[in-house]
Every structure is written in structure tokens, then in C-alpha cells.
TIMI-2910 file (N, C-alpha, C, CB; in pm, 1 decimal, decimal comma, always signed):
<rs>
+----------+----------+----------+----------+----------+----------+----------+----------+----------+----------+----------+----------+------+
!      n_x !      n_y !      n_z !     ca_x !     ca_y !     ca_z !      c_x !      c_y !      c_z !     cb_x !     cb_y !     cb_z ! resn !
+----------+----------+----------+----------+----------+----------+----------+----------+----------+----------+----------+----------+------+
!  -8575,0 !  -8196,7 !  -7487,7 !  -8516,0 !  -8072,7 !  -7444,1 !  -8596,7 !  -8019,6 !  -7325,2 !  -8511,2 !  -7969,7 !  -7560,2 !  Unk !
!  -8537,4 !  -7972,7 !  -7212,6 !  -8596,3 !  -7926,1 !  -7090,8 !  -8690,2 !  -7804,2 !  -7146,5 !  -8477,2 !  -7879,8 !  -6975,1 !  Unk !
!  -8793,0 !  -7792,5 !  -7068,2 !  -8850,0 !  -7680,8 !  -7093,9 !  -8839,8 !  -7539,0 !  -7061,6 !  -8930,0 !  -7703,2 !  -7072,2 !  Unk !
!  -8730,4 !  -7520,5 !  -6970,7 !  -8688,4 !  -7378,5 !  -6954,7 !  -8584,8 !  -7360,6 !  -7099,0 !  -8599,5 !  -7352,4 !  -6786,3 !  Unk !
!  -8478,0 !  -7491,7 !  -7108,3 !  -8443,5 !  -7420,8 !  -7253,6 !  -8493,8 !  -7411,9 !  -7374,2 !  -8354,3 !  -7452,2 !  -7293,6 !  Unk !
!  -8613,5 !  -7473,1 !  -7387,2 !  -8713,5 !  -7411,8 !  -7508,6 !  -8758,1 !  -7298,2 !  -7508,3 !  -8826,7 !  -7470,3 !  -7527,5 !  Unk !
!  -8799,4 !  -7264,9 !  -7367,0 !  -8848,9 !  -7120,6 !  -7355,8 !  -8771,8 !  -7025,8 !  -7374,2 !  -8896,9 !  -7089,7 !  -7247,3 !  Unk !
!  -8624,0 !  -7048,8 !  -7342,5 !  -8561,0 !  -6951,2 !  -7378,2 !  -8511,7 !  -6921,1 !  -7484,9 !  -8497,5 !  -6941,0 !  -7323,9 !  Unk !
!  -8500,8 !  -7045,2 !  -7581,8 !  -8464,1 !  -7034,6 !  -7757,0 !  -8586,2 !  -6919,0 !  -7799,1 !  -8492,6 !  -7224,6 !  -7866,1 !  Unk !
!  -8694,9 !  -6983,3 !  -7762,4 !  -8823,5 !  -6887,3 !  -7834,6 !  -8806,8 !  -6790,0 !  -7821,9 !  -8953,7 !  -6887,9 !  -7800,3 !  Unk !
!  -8769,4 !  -6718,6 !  -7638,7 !  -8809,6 !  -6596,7 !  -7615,6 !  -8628,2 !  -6498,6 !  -7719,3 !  -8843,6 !  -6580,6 !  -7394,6 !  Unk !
!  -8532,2 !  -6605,9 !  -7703,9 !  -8427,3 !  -6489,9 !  -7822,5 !  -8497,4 !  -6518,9 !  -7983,2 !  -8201,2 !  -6555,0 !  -7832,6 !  Unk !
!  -8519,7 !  -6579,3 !  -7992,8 !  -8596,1 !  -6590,6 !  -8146,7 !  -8683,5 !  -6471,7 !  -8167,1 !  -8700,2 !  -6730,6 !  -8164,4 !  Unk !
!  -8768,8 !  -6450,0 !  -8050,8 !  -8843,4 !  -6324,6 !  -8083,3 !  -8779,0 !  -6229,0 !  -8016,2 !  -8987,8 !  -6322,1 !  -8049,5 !  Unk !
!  -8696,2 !  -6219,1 !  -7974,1 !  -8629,8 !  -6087,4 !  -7918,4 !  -8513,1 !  -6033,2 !  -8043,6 !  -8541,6 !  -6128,2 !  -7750,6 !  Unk !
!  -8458,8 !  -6169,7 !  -8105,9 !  -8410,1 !  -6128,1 !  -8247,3 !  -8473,5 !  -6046,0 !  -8375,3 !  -8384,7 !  -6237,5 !  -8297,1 !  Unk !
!  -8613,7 !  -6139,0 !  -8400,7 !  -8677,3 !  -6078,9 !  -8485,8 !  -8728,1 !  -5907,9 !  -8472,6 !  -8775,4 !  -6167,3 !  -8495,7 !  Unk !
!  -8760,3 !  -5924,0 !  -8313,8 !  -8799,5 !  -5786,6 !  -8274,9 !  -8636,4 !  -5665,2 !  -8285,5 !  -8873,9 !  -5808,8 !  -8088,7 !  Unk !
!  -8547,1 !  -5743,7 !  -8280,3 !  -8482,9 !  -5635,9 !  -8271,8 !  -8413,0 !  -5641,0 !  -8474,6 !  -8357,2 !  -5651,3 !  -8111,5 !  Unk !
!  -8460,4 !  -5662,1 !  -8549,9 !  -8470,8 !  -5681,7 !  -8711,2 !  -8554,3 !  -5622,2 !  -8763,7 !  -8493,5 !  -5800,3 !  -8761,3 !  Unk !
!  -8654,7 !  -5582,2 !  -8683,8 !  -8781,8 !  -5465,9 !  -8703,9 !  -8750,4 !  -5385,1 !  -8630,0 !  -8930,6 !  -5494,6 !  -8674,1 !  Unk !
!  -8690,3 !  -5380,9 !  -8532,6 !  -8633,0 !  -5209,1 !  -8526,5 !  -8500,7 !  -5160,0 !  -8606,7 !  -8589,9 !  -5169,6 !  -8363,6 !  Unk !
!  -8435,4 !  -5248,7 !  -8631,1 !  -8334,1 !  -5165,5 !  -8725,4 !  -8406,6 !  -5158,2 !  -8843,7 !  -8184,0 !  -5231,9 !  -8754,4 !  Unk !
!  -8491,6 !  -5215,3 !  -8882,4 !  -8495,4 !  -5224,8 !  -8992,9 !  -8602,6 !  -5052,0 !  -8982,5 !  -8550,4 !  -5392,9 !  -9051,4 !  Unk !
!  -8707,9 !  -5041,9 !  -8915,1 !  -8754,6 !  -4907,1 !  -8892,2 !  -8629,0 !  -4776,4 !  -8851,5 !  -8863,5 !  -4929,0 !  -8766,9 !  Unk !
!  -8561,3 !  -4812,2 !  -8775,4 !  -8447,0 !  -4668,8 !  -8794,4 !  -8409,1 !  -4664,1 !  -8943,5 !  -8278,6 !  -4685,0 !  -8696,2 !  Unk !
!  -8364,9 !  -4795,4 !  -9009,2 !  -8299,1 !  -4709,4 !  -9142,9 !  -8468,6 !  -4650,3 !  -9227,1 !  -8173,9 !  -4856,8 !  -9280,9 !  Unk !
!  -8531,5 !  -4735,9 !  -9207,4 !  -8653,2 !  -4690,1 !  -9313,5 !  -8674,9 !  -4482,8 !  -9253,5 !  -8854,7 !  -4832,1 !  -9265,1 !  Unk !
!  -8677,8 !  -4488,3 !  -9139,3 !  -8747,3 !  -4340,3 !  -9120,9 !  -8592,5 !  -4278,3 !  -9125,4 !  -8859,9 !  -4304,5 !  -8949,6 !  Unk !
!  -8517,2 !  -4327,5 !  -9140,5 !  -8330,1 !  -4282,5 !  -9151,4 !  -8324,9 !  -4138,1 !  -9020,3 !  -8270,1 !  -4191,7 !  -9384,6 !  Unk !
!  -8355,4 !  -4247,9 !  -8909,3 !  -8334,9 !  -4155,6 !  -8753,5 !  -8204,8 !  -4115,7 !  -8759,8 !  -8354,2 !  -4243,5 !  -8596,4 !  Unk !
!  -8155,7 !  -4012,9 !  -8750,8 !  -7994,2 !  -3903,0 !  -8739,8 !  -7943,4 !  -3972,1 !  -8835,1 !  -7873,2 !  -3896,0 !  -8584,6 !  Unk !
!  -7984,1 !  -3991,2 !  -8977,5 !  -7920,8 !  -4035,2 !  -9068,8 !  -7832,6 !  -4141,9 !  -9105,9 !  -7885,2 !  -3969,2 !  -9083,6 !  Unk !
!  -7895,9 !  -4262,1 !  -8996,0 !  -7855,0 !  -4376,0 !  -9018,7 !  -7822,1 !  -4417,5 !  -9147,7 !  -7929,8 !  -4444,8 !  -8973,8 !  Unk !
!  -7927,2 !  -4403,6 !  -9206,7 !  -7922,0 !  -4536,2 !  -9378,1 !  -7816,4 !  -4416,1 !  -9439,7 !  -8143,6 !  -4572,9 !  -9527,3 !  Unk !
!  -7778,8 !  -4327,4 !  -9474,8 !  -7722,6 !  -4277,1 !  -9516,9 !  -7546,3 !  -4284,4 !  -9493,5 !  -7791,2 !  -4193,7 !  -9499,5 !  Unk !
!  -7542,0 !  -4290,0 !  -9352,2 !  -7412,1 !  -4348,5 !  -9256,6 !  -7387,1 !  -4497,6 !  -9285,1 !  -7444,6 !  -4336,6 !  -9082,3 !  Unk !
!  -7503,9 !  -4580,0 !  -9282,0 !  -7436,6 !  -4750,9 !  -9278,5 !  -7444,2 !  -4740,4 !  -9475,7 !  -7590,6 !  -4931,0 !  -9166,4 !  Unk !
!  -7489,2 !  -4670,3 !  -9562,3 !  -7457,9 !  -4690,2 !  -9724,4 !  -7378,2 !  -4632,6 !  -9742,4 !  -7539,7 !  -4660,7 !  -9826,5 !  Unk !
!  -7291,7 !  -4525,2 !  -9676,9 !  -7194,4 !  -4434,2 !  -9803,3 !  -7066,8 !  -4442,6 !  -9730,0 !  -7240,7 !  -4242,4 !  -9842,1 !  Unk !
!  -7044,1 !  -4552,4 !  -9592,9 !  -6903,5 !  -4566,2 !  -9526,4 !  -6867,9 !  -4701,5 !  -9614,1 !  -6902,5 !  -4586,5 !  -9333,3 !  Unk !
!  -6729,0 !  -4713,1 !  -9576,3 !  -6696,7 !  -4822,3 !  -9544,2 !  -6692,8 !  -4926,7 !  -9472,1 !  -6654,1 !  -4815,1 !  -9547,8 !  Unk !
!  -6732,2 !  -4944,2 !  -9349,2 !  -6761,1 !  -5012,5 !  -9297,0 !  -6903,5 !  -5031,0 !  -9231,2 !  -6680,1 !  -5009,0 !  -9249,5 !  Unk !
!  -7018,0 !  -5021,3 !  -9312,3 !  -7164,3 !  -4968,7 !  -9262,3 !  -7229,3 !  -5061,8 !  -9249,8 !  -7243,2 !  -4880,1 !  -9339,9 !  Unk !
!  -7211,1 !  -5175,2 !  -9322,9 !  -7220,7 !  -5337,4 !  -9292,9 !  -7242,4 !  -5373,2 !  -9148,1 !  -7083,9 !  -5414,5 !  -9335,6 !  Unk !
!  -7072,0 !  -5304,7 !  -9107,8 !  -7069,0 !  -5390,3 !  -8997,4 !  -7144,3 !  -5294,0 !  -8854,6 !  -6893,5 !  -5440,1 !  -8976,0 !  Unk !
!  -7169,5 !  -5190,8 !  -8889,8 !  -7215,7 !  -5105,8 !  -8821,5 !  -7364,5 !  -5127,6 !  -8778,7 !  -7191,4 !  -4998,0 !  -8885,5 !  Unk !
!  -7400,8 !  -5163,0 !  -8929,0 !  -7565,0 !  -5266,0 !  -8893,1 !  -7568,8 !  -5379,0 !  -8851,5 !  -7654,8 !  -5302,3 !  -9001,0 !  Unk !
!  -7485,5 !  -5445,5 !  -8873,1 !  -7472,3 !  -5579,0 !  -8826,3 !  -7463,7 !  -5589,5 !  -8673,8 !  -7353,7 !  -5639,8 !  -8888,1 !  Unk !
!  -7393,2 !  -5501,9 !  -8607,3 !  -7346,9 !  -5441,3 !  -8473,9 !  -7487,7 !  -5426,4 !  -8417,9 !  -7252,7 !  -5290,4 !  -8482,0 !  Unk !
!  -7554,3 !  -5293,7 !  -8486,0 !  -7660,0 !  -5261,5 !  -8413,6 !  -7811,2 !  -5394,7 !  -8400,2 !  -7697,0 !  -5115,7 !  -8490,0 !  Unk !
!  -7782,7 !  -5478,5 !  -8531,0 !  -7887,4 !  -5564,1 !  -8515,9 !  -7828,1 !  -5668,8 !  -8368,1 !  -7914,5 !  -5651,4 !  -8680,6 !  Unk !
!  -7723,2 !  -5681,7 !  -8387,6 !  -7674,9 !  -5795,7 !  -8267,7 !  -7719,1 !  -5751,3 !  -8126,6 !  -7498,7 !  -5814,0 !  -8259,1 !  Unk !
!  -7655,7 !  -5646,7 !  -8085,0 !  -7659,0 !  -5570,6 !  -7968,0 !  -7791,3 !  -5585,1 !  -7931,7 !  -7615,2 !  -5430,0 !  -7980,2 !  Unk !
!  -7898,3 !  -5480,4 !  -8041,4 !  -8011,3 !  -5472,7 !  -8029,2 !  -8083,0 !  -5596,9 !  -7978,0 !  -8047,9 !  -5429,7 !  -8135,0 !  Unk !
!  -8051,2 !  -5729,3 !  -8023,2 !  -8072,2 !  -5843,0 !  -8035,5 !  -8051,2 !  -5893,1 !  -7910,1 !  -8008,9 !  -5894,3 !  -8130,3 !  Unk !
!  -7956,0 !  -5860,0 !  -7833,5 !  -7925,6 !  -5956,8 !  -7709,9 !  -8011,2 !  -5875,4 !  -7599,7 !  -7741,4 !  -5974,7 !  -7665,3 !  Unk !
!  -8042,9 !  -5732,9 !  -7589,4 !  -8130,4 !  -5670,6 !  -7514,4 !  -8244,7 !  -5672,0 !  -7493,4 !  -8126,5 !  -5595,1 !  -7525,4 !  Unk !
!  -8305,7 !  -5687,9 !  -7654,0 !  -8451,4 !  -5722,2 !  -7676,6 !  -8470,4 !  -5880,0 !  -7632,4 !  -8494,2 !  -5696,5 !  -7843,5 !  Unk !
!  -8374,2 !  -5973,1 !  -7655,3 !  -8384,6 !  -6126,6 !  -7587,6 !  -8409,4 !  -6096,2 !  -7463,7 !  -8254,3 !  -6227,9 !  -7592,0 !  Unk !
!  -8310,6 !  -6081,6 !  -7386,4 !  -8309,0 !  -6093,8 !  -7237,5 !  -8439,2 !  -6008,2 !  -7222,8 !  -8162,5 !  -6033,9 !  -7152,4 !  Unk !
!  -8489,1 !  -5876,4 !  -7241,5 !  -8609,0 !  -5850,5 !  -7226,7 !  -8673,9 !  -5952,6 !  -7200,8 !  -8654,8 !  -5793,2 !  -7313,4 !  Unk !
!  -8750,1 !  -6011,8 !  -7354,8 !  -8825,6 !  -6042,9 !  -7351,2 !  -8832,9 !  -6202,4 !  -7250,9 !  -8849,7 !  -6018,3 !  -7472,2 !  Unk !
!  -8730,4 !  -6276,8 !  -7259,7 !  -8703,5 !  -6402,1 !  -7162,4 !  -8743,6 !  -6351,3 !  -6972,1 !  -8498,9 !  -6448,1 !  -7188,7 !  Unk !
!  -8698,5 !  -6202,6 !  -6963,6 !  -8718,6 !  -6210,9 !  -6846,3 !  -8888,4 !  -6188,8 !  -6792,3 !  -8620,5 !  -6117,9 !  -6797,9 !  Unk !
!  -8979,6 !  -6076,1 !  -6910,9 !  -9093,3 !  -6051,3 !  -6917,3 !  -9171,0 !  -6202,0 !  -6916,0 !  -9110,5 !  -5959,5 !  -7032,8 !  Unk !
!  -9140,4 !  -6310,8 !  -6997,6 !  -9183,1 !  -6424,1 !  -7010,6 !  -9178,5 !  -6537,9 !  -6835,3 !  -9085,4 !  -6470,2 !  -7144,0 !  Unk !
!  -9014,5 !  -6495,3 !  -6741,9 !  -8989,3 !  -6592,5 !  -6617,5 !  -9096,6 !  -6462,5 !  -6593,5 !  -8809,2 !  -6636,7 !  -6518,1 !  Unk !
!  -9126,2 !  -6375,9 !  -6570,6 !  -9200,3 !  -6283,9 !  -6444,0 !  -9358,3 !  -6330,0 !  -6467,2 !  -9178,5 !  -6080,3 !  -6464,2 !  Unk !
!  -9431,8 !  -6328,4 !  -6593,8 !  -9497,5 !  -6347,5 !  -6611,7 !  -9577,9 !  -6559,6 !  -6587,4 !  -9466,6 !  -6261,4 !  -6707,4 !  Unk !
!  -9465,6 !  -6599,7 !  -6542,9 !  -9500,0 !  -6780,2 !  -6489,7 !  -9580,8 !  -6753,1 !  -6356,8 !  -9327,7 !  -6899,0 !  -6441,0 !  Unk !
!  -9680,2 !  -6824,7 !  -6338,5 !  -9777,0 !  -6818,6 !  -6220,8 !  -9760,3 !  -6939,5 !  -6185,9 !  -9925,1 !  -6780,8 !  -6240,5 !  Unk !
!  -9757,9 !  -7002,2 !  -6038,1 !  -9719,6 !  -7095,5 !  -5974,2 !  -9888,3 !  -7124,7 !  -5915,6 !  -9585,8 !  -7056,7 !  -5871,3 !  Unk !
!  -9953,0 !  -7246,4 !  -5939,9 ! -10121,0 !  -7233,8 !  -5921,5 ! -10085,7 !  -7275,4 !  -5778,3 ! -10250,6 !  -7348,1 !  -6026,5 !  Unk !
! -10002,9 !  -7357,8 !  -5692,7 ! -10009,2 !  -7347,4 !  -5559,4 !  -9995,0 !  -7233,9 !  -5478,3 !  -9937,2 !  -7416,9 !  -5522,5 !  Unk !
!  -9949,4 !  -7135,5 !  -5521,3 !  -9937,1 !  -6999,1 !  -5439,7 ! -10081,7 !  -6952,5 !  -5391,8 !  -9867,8 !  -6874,6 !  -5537,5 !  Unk !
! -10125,9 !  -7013,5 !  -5275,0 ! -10257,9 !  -6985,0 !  -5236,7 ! -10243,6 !  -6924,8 !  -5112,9 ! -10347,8 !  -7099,8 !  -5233,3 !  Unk !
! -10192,5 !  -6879,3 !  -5070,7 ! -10136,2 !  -6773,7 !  -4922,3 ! -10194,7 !  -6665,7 !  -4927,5 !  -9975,9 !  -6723,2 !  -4906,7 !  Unk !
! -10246,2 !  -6618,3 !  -4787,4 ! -10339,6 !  -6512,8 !  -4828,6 ! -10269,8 !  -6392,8 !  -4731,2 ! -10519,0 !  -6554,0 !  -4796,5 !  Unk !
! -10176,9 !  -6430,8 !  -4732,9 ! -10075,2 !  -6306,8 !  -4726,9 ! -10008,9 !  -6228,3 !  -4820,7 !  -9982,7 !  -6336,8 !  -4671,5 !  Unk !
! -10005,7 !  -6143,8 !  -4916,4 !  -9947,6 !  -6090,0 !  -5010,3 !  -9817,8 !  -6038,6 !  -4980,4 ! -10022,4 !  -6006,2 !  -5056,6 !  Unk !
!  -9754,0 !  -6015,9 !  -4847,5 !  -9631,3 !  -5965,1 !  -4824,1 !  -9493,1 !  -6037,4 !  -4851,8 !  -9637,9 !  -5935,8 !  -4703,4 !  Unk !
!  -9571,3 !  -6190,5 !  -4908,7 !  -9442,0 !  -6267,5 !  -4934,9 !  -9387,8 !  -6357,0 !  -4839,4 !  -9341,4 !  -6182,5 !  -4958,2 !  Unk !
!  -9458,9 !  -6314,7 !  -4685,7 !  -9374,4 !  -6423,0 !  -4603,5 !  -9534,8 !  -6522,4 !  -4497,9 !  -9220,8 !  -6301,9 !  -4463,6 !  Unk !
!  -9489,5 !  -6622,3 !  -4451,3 !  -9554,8 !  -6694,0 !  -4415,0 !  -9601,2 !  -6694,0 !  -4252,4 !  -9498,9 !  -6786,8 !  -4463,0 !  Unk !
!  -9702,0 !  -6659,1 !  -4187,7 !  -9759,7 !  -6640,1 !  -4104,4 !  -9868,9 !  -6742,7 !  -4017,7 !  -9792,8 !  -6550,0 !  -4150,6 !  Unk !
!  -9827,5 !  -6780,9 !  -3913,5 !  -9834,6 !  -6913,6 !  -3867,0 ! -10006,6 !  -6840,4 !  -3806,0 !  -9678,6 !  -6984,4 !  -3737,6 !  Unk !
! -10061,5 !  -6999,3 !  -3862,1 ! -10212,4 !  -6988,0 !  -3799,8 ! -10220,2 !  -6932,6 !  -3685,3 ! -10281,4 !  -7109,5 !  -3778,1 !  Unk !
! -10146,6 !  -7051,6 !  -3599,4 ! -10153,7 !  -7097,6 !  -3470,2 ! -10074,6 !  -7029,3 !  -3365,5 ! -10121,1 !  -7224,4 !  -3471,9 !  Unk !
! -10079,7 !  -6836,0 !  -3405,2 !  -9969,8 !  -6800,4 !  -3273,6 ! -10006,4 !  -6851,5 !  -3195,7 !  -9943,0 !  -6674,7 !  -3215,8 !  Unk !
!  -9924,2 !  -6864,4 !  -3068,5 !  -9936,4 !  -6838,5 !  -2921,1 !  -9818,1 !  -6781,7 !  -2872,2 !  -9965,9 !  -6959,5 !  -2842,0 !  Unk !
!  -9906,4 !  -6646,2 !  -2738,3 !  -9807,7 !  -6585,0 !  -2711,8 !  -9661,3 !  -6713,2 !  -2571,4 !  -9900,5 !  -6422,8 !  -2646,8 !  Unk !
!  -9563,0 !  -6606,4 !  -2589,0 !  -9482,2 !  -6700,6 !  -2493,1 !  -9408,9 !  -6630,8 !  -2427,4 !  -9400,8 !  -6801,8 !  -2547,3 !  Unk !
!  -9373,8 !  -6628,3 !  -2311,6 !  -9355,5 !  -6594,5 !  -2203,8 !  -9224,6 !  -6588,9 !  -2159,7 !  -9421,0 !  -6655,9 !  -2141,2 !  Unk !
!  -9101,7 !  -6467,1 !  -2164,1 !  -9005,8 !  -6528,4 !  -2166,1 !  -8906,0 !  -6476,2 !  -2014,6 !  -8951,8 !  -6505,6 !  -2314,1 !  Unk !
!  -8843,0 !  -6530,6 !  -1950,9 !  -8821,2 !  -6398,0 !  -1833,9 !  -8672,6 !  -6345,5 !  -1871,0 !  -8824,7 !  -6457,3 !  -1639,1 !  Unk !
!  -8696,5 !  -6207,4 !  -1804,5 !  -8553,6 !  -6137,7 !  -1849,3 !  -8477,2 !  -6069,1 !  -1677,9 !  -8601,3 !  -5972,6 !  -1993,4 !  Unk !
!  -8411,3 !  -6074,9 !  -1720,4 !  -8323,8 !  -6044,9 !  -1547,5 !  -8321,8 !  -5885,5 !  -1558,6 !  -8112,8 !  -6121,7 !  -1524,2 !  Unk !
!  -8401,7 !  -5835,2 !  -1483,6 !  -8355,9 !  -5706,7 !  -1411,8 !  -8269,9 !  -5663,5 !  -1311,2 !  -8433,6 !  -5666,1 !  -1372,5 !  Unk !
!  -8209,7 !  -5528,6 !  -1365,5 !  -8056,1 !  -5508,1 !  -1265,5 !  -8134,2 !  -5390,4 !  -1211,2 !  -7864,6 !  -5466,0 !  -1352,8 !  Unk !
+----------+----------+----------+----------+----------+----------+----------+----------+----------+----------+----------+----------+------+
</rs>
């Protein structure tokens, strides 16, 4: 398996779990009366189920993108920090322009 798609199974694996510990902390501290709303409806199941998913695909991509930002490339040895590449060797050049 390539290694960008391993990295990215891992990083939703823990962006899942992480988002299974936060629902699971809203119902425990029952924030605006969650646990009370997903136990005494009818459909509260799916209401958690909802919020774990959702939660789940946000906290992934989070964390997958925190993981590409955080890759260091060891050839990046440029001692320009602005991002673009700056030739040793200017020389100026001379160009003529027609005056009217």
C-alpha cells in the first residue's frame, strides 16, 4: 500500500476516535441537554450517530491535513525563506528603449 494512503487511513482512524471522545464528552457533561434529547426522542440514535459521523469527517480531514503540513522535505536548503529562488549569479543587463 502506497504510503500517502496509509497515512491517511491512520490520520481518519484517529480523527474518528477523536471525534467518539467528543461525543462521547458532550453527552457525559449533557452540553444544552444533549443526552437527554438523543434518550427520550425517537429518533436520538440517529441523531448521535449523525453527530459522531460529521464530527468524524472534520476531525479526519483536520487531522490528515495537520499531519501533510507538518512533512519536512530535508532537501529544502534555500536560504531564502520567501519561497522563491534567487539566482547567485545576477548580472545586470542592459537593455535599450526608444525615446520619442
Amino acid at each position: 500500500m502506497p504510503d500517502l494512503i496509509r497515512l491517511y487511513i491512520q490520520q481518519c482512524i484517529i480523527g474518528f476516535i477523536l471525534s467518539a471522545a467528543f461525543v462521547v464528552l458532550l453527552f457525559a457533561f449533557n452540553v444544552m441537554n444533549l443526552w437527554h434529547l438523543v434518550t427520550h426522542t425517537e429518533g436520538g440514535w440517529l441523531a448521535a450517530f449523525l453527530l459522531f459521523m460529521f464530527n468524524g469527517i472534520v476531525f479526519s480531514g483536520v487531522q490528515f491535513g495537520i499531519a501533510i503540513m507538518r512533512m519536512k522535505d530535508d532537501d529544502d536548503d534555500d536560504d531564502d525563506d520567501r519561497g522563491m529562488m534567487i539566482p547567485r549569479d545576477a548580472v545586470p543587463v542592459r537593455v535599450a528603449a526608444n525615446r520619442r
